[in-house]
BASEBA-232859 format. One record per residue (C-alpha): residue number from 1; z, y, x; residue in one letter. Coordinates in steps of 0.02 Angstrom, whole numbers, padded with zeros to 5 digits, m for minus. Example, Ala and Ser with C-alpha at 12.3 -4.5 7.8 and 13.67 -1.06 7.14 Angstrom:
BEGIN
+-----+--------+--------+--------+----+
|   i |      Z |      Y |      X | aa |
+-----+--------+--------+--------+----+
|   1 |  00390 | m00225 |  00615 |  a |
|   2 |  00357 | m00053 |  00684 |  s |
+-----+--------+--------+--------+----+
//
This chain:
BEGIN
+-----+--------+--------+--------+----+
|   i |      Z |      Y |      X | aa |
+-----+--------+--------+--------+----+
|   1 | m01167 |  01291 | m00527 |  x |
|   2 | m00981 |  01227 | m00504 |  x |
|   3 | m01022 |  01116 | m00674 |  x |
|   4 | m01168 |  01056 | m00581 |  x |
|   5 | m01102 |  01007 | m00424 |  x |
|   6 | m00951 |  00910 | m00506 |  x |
|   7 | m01085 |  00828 | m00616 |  x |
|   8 | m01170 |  00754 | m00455 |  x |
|   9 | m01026 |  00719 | m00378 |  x |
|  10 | m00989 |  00617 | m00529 |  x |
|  11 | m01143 |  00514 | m00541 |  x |
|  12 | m01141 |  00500 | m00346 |  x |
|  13 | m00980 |  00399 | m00380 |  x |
|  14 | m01008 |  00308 | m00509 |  x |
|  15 | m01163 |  00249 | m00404 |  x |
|  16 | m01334 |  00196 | m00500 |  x |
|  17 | m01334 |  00109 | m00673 |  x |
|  18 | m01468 | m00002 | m00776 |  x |
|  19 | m01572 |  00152 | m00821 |  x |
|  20 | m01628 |  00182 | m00648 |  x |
|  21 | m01705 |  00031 | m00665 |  x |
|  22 | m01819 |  00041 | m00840 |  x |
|  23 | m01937 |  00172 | m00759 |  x |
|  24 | m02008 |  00035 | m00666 |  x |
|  25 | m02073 | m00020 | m00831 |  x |
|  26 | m02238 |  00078 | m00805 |  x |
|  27 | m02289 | m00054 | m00696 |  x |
|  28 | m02339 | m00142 | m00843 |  x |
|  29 | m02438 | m00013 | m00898 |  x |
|  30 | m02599 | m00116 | m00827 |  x |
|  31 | m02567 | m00234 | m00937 |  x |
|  32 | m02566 | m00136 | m01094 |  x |
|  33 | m02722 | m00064 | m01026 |  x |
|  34 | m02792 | m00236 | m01013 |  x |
|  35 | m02727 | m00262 | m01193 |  x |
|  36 | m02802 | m00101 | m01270 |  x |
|  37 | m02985 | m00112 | m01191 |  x |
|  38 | m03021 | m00274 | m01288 |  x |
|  39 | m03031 | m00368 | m01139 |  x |
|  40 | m02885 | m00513 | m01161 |  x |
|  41 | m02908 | m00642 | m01246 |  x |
|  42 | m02772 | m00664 | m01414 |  x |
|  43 | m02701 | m00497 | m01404 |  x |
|  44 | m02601 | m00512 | m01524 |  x |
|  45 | m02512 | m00660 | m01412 |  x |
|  46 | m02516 | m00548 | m01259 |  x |
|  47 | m02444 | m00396 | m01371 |  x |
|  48 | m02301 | m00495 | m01433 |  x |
|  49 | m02275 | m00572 | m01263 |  x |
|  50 | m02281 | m00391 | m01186 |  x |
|  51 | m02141 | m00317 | m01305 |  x |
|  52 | m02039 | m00459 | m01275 |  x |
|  53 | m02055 | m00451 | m01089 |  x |
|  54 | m01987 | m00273 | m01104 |  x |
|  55 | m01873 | m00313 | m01234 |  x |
|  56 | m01775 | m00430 | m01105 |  x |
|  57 | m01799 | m00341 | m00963 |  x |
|  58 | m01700 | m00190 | m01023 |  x |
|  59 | m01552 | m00293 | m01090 |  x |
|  60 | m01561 | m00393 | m00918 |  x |
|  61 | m01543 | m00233 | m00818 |  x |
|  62 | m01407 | m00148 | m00931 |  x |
|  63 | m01308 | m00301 | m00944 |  x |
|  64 | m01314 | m00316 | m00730 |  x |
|  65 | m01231 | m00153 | m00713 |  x |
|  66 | m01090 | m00203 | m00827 |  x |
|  67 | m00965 | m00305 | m00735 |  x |
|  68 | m00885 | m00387 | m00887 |  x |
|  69 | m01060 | m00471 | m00929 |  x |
|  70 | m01165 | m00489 | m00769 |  x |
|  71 | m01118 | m00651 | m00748 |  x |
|  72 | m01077 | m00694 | m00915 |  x |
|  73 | m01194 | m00850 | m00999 |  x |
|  74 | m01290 | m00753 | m01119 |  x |
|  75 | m01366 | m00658 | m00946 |  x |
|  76 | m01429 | m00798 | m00866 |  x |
|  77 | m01504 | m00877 | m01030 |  x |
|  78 | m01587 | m00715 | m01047 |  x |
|  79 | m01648 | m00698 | m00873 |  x |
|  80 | m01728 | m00904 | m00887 |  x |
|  81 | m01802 | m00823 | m01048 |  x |
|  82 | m01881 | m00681 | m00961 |  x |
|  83 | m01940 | m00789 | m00794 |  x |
|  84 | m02018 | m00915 | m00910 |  x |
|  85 | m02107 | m00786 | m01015 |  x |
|  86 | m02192 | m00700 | m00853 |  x |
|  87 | m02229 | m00852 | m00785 |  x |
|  88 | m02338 | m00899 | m00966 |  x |
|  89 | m02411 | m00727 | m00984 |  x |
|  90 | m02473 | m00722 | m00791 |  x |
|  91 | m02534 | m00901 | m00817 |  x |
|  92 | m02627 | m00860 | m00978 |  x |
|  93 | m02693 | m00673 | m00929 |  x |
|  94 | m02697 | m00651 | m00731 |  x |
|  95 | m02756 | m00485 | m00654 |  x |
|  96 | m02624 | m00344 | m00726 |  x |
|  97 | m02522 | m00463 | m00795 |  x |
|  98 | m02464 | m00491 | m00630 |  x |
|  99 | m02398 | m00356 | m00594 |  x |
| 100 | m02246 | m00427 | m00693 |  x |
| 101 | m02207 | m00520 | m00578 |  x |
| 102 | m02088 | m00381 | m00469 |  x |
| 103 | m02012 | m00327 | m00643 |  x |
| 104 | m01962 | m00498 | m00645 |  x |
| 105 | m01892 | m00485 | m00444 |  x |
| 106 | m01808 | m00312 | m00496 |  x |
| 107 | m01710 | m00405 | m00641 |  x |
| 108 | m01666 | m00565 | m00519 |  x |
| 109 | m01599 | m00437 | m00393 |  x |
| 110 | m01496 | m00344 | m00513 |  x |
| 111 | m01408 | m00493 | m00577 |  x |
| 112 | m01408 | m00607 | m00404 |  x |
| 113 | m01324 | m00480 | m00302 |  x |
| 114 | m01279 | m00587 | m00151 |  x |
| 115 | m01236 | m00747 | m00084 |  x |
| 116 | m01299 | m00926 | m00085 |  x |
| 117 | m01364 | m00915 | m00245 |  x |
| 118 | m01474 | m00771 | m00210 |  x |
| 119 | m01594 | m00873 | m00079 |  x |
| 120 | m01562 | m01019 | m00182 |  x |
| 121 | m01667 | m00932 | m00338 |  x |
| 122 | m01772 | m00807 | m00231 |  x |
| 123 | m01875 | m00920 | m00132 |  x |
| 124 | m01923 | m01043 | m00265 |  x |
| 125 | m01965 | m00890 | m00378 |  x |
| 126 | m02069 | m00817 | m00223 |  x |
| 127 | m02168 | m00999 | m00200 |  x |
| 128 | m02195 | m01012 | m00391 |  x |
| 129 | m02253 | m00837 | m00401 |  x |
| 130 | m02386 | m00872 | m00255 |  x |
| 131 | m02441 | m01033 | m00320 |  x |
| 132 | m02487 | m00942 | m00500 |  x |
| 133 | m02566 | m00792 | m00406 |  x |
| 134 | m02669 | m00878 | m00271 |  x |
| 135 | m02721 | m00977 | m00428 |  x |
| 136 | m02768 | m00846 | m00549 |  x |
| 137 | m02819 | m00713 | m00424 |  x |
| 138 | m02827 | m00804 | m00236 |  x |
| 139 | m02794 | m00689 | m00086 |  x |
| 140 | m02839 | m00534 | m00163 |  x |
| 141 | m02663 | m00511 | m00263 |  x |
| 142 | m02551 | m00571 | m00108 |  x |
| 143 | m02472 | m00393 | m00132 |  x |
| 144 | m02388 | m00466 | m00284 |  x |
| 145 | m02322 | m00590 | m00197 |  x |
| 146 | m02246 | m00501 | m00063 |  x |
| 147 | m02216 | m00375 | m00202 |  x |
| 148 | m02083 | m00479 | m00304 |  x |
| 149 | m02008 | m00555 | m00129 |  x |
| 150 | m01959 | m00372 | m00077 |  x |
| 151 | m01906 | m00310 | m00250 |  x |
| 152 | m01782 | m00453 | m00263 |  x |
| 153 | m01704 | m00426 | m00088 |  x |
| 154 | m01717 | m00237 | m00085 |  x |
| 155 | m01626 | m00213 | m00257 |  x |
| 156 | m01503 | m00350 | m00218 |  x |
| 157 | m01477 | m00287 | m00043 |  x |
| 158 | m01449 | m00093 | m00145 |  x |
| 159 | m01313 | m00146 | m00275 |  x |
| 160 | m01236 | m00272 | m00164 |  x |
| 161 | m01210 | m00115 | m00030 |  x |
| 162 | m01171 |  00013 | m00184 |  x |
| 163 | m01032 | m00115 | m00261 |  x |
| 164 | m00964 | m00142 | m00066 |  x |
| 165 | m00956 |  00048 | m00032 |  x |
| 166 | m00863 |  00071 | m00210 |  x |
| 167 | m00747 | m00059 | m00175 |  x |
| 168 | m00717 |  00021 |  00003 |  x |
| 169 | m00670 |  00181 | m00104 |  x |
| 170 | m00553 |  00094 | m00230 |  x |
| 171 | m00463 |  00014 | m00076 |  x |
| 172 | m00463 |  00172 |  00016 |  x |
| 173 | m00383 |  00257 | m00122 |  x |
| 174 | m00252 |  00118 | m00155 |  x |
| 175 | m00200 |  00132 |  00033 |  x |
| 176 | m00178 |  00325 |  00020 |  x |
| 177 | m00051 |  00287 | m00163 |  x |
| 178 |  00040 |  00156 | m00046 |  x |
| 179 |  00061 |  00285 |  00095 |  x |
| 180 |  00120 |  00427 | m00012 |  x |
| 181 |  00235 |  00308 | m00104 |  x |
| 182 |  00306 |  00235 |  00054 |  x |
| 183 |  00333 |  00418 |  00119 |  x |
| 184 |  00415 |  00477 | m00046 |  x |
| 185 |  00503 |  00309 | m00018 |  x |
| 186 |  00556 |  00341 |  00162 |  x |
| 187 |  00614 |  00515 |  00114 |  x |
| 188 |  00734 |  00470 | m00008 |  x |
| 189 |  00822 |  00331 |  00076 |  x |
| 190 |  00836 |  00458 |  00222 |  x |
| 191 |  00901 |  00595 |  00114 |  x |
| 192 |  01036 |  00479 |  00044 |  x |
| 193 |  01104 |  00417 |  00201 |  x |
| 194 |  01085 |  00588 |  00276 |  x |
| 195 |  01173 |  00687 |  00124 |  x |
| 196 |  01292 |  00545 |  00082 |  x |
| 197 |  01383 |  00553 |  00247 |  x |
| 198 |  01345 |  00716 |  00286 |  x |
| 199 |  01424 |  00792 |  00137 |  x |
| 200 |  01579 |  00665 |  00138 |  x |
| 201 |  01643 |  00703 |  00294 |  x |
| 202 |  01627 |  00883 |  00235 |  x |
| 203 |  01711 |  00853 |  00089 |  x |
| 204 |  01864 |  00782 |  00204 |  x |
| 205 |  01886 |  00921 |  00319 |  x |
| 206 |  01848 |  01053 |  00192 |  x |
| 207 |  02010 |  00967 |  00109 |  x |
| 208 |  02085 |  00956 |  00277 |  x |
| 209 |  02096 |  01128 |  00320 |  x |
| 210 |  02151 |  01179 |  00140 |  x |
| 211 |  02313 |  01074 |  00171 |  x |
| 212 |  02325 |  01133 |  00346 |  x |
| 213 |  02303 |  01329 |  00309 |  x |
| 214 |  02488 |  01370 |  00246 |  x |
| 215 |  02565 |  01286 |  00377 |  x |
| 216 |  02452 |  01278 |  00535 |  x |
| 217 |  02290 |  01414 |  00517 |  x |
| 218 |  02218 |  01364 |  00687 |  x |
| 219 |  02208 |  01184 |  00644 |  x |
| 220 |  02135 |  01227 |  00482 |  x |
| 221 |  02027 |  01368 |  00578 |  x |
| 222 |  01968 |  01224 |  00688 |  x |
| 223 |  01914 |  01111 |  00530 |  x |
| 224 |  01801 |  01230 |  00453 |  x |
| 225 |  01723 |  01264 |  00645 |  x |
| 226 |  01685 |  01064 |  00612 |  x |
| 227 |  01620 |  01083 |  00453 |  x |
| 228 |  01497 |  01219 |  00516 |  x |
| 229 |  01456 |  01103 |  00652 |  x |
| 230 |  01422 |  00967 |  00537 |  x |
| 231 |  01318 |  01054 |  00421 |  x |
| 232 |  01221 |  01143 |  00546 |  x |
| 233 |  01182 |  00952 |  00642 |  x |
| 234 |  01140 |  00907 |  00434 |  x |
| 235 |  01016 |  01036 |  00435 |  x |
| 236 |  00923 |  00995 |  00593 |  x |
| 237 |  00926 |  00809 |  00529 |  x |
| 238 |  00863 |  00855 |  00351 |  x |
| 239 |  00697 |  00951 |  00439 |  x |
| 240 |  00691 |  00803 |  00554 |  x |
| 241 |  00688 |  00700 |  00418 |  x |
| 242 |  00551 |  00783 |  00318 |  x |
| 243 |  00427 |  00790 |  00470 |  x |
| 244 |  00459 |  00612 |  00491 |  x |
| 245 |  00515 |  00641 |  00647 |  x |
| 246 |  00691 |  00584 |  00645 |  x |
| 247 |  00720 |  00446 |  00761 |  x |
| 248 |  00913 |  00391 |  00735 |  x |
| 249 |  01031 |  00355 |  00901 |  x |
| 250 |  01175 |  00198 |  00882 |  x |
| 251 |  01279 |  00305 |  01016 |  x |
| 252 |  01287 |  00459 |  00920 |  x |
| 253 |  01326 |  00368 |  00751 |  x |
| 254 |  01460 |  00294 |  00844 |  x |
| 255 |  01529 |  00443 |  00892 |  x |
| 256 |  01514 |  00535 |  00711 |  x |
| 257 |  01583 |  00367 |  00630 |  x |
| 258 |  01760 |  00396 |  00738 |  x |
| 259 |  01743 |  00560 |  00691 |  x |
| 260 |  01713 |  00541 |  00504 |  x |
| 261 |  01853 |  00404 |  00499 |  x |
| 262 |  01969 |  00512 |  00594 |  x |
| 263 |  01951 |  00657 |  00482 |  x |
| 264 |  01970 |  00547 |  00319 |  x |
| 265 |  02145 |  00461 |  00378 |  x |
| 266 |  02069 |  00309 |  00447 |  x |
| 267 |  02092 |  00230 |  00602 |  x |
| 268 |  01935 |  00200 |  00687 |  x |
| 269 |  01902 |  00031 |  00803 |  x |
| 270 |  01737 |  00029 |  00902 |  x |
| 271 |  01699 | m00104 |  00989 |  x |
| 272 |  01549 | m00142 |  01082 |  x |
| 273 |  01469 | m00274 |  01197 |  x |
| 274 |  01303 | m00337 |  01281 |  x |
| 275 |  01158 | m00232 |  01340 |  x |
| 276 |  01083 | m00090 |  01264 |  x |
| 277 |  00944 | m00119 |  01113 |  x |
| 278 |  00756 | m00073 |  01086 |  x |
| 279 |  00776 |  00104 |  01008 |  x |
| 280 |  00685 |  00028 |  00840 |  x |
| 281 |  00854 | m00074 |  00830 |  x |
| 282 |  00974 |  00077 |  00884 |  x |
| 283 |  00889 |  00163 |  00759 |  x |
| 284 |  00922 |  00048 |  00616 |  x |
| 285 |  01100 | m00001 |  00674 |  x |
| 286 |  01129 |  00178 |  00658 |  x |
| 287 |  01088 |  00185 |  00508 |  x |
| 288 |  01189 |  00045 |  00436 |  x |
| 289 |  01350 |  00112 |  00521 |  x |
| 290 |  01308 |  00298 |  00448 |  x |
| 291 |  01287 |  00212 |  00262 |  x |
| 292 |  01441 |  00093 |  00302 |  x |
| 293 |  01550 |  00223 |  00361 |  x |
| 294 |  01526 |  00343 |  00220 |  x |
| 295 |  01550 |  00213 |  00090 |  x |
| 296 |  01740 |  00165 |  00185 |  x |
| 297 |  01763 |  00355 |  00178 |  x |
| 298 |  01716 |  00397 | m00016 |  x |
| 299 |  01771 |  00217 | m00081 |  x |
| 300 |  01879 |  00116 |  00003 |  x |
| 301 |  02040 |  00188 |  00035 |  x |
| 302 |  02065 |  00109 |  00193 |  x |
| 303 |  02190 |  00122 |  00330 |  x |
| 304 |  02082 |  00054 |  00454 |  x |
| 305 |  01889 |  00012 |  00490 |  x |
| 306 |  01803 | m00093 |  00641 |  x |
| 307 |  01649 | m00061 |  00698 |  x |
| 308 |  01579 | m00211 |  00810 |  x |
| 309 |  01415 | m00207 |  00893 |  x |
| 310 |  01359 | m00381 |  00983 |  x |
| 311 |  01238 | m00457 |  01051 |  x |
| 312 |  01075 | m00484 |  01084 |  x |
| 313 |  01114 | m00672 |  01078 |  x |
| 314 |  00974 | m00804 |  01054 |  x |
| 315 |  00851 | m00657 |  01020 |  x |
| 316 |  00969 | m00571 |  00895 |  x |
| 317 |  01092 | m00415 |  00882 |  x |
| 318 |  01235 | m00422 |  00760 |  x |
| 319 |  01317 | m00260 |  00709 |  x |
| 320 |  01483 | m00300 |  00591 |  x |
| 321 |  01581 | m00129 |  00499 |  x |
| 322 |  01735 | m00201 |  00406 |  x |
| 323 |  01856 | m00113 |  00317 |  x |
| 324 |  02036 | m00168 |  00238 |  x |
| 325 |  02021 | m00050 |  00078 |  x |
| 326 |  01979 | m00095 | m00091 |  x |
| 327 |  01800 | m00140 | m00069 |  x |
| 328 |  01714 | m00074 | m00233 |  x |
| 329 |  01880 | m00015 | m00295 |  x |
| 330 |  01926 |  00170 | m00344 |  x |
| 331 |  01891 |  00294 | m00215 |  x |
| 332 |  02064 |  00341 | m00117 |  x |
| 333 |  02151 |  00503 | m00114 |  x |
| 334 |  02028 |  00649 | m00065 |  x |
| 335 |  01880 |  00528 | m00073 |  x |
| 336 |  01712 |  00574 | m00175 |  x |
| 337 |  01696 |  00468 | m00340 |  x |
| 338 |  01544 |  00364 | m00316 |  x |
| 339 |  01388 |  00429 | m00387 |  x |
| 340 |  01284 |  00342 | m00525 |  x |
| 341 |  01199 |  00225 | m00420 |  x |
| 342 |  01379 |  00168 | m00375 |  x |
| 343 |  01409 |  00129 | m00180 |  x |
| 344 |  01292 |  00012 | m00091 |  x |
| 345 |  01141 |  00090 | m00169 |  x |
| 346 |  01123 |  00154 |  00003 |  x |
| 347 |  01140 | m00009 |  00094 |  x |
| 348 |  01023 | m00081 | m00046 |  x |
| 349 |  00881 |  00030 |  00039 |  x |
| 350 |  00957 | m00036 |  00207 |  x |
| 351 |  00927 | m00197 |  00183 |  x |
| 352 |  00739 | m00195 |  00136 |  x |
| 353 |  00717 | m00092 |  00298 |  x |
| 354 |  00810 | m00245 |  00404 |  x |
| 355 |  00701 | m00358 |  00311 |  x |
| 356 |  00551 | m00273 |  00364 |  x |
| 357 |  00619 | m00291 |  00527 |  x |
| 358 |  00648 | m00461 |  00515 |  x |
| 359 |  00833 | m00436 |  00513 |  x |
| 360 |  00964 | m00470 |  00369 |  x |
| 361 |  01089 | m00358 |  00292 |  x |
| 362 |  01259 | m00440 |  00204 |  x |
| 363 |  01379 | m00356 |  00136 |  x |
| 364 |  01537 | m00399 |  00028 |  x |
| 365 |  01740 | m00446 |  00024 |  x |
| 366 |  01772 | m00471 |  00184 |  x |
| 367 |  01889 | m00630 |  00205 |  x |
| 368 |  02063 | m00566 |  00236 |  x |
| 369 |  02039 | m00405 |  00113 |  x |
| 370 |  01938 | m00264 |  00111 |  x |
| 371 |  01745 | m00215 |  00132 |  x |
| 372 |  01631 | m00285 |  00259 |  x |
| 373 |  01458 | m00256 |  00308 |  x |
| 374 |  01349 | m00366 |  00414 |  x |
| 375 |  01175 | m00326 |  00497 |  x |
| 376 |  01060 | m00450 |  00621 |  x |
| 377 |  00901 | m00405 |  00699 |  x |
| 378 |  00788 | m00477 |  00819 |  x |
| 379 |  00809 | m00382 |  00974 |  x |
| 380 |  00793 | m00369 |  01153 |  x |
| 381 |  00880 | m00297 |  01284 |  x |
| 382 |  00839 | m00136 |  01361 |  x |
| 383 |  00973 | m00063 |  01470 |  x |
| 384 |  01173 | m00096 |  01512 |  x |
| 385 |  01294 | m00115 |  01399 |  x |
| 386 |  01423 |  00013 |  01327 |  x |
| 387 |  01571 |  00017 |  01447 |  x |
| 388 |  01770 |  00020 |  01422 |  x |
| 389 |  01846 |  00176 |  01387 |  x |
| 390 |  02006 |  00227 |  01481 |  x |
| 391 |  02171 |  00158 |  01378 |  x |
| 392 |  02067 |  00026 |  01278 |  x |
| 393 |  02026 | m00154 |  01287 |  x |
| 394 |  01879 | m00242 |  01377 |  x |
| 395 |  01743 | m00183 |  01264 |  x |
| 396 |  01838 | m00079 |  01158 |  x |
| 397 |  01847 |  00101 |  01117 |  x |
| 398 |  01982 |  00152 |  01006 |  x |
| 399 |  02036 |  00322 |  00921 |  x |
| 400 |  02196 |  00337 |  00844 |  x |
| 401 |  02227 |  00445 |  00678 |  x |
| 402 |  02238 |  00609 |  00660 |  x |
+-----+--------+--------+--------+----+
//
């Protein structure tokens, strides 16, 4: 039964083909009747016209459900063959013969599946088939007429919906690949930045606190409570992360940046100005300064590292993270080597999420030495700006080494 129901679910997909079309064949069983009882005249003419008719009827209807060759010259040369060959044999027979007529509809429908085209060659086929059978037969056969109008329109109006509704499906199935490669996408550039940074600064104060145990155990005691802290904030972010749920705050990044700098040797300068951003831009700023910082930390071998936030001005925020190490140099005393990717694979990934934001990500030498890292995005204000903090500048909040 299982084989069964997959079978049907197969054909169901693959939607109808040119064989559902040949048992409509046995409408021209009339006119083999008409042939057999002795009745036409030159049967031999209207038997050899009869096997042709079926002849090119079957490869017209096989050929329409193969895309390749549907519209392909040999189908329409075929199909003129077959509309001329009705139009003789209902001229030169009448009565059964035209019945042929709707085979003839089925086969325009099948090929003329929509469009301009399809009225173009339906109604002149419907007005020469009325002319012949009002002629042959008068009013009595104005079924056939009406007949072949309906066939052509009903079968075109089928495998026009069937192809649509397959299409739909193809499309459907394109957009769920997309999403599941975005997510995959989204995860990985979120477990980089996460792990990178989280796992550098832990890398620092592990090494902190194995210089500071000989000679000072509560300092060092006080390193590893930050590396439990650290790892248990990683964990929280890593199942935020893979609900998708992870929405990333500039203020807090700030504040782990200092932090992170601090613990590596480096003195950290944050500066801010201007109003408060969307949380879409907070988010992304965040994000830079968590990839920027880690790279100063595992690569640089800086002394020092600014961290500007400006803006918005004319419509856009500017977010600047310099650092006067070796840029892409060896990584400095206690810092991680960088991984395969190298560093900046990270901000790599950064930039095409700016860029879908409509912002810009730069990064390089910075002028005067070092590493610096720039980010814009269209913004707009939401809220106050950060404040000075007591003992620094206008704008300025500054933490010293440790």
């Amino acid at each position: 039964m299982e084989i069964w129901r997959r079978r049907r679910e197969r054909l169901r997909e693959r939607g109808p083909s040119g064989l559902s079309l040949l048992p409509w064949l046995l409408m021209g069983l009339g006119a083999l009747s008409h042939l057999l009882g002795g009745e036409a005249p030159n049967p031999w003419i209207g038997g050899l016209g009869l096997l042709a008719f079926n002849s090119l009827y079957i490869a017209i209807v096989l050929r329409a459900f193969d895309p390749r060759v549907r519209e392909a010259p040999l189908t329409w040369w075929l199909l003129g063959a077959l509309a001329a060959l009705t139009f003789g044999l209902a001229i030169g027979y009448g009565r059964e013969w035209l019945l042929l007529f709707p085979l003839l509809g089925l086969a325009v429908g099948a090929v003329v599946r929509r469009g301009r085209l399809l009225s173009r060659i339906t109604f002149p086929l419907v007005a020469g088939v009325a002319a012949v059978t009002f002629w042959r037969d008068g009013w009595d056969s104005f079924g056939v007429v009406y007949g072949t109008f309906i066939s052509v329109m009903v079968t075109a109006a089928i495998l026009a919906l069937n192809e649509t509704v397959r299409e739909l499906r193809a499309t459907r199935e394109e957009l769920a690949r997309t999403a599941v490669e975005k997510e995959r996408l989204r995860f990985s550039r979120d477990l980089h930045d996460l792990l990178g940074h989280t796992l550098s600064v832990i890398v620092v104060k592990s090494e902190a606190a194995r210089r500071l145990a000989p000679r000072d155990l509560d300092a060092a005691l006080a390193q590893v409570a930050d590396i439990e802290s650290v790892g248990r904030q990683a964990l929280t972010e890593i199942r935020e992360a893979v609900t998708g749920y992870r929405e990333g705050s500039l203020a807090a990044e700030l504040d782990r940046a200092r932090d992170a700098l601090s613990s590596a040797g480096i003195e950290p300068v944050v500066r801010r100005s201007g109003p408060l951003l969307e949380p879409a831009a907070e988010a992304l700023f965040g994000w830079v300064v968590r990839e920027s910082v880690t790279n100063a930390v595992r690569h640089s071998g800086a002394s020092r590292c600014v961290v500007e936030v400006s803006g918005p001005a004319a419509g856009r925020a500017r977010l600047t993270v310099t650092d006067d190490g070796r840029g892409d140099g060896p990584p400095g005393p206690g810092a991680a080597a960088p991984g395969p990717d190298g560093p900046g694979s990270g901000l790599r990934g950064l930039r095409e999420r700016l860029a879908a934001a409509g912002g810009t990500l730069e990064s390089g030498p910075a002028p005067g030495g070092g590493f610096r890292v720039v980010a814009e995005l269209p913004v707009e204000a939401t809220g106050p700006g950060a404040g000075p903090v007591p003992g620094a500048d206008p704008g300025e909040v500054r933490t010293g080494r440790c």
